[in-house]
N, C-alpha and C positions, 0 to 999 in steps of 0.2 A: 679349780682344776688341779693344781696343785697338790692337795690333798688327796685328791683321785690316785692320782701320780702315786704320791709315798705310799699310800695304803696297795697300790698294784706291787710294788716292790716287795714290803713286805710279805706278801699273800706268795708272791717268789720265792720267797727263802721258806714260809710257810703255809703251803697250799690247804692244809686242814684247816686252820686258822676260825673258826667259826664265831670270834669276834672283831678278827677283822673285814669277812665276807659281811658280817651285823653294819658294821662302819663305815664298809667302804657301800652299800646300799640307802644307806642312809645321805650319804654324800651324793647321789646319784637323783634322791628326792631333792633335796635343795637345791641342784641347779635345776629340778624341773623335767628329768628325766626320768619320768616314773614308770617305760618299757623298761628300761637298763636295772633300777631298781629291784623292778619285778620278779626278771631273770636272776640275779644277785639271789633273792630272798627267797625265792622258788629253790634253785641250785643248795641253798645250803639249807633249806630243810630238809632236802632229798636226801642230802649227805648227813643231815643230825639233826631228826623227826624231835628229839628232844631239848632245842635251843628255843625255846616258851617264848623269849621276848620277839624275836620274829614274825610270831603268828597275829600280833599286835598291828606293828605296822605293813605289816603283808595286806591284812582286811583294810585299814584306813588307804592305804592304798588304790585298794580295789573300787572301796566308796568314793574316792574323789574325783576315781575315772567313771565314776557312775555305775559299774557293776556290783550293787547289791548283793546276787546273789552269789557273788566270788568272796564276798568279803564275809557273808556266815559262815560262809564253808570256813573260811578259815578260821572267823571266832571259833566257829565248834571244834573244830581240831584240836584248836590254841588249847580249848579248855579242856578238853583230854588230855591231851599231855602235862597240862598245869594240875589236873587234879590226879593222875596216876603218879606226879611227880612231885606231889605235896605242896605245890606253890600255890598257896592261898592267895596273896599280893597279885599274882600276873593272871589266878581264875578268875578274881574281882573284876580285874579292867578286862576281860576279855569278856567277859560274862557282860557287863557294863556296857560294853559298846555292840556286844550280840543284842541286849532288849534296846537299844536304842531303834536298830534297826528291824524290829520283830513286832512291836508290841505298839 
């Protein structure tokens, strides 16, 4: 919780932050909190459609709460913006973990 802590602070002095909105959601899955997560990763795609690694664990997310079909949606997204945005590396794994659950 700790880390919750520091990463809220920062987010303080820096509300745009969109690697630490990335960080502090990801702290929010390790303790097991994957509504607070969700919010988190939901909130700053809204605010920056273009932060690729997001749309990553946004979909694993979605899959571990069982909703499949929240989690293409967001592979597919992911890989939109990874392939208008040239990021070969984060189309792979998003693509990747889109046929796992497709095919």
């Amino acid at each position: 919780m700790e880390r919750i802590e520091q990463l809220k602070k920062f987010l303080e002095a820096n509300p745009t932050d969109s690697f630490l909105k990335h960080a502090l959601a990801l702290e929010y899955i390790k303790l097991g909190d994957d509504e607070t997560a969700r919010k988190v990763f939901e909130g700053l795609l809204a605010d920056e459609p273009g932060y690729v690694g997001s749309y990553y664990h946004l979909g694993k997310l979605f899959e571990r709460i069982g909703d499949n079909d929240k989690a293409i949606e967001w592979y597919q997204n992911g890989m939109q913006v990874a392939k208008e945005k040239g990021e070969q590396h984060a189309f792979g794994e998003l693509r990747g973990a889109w046929e796992e659950l497709t095919f």
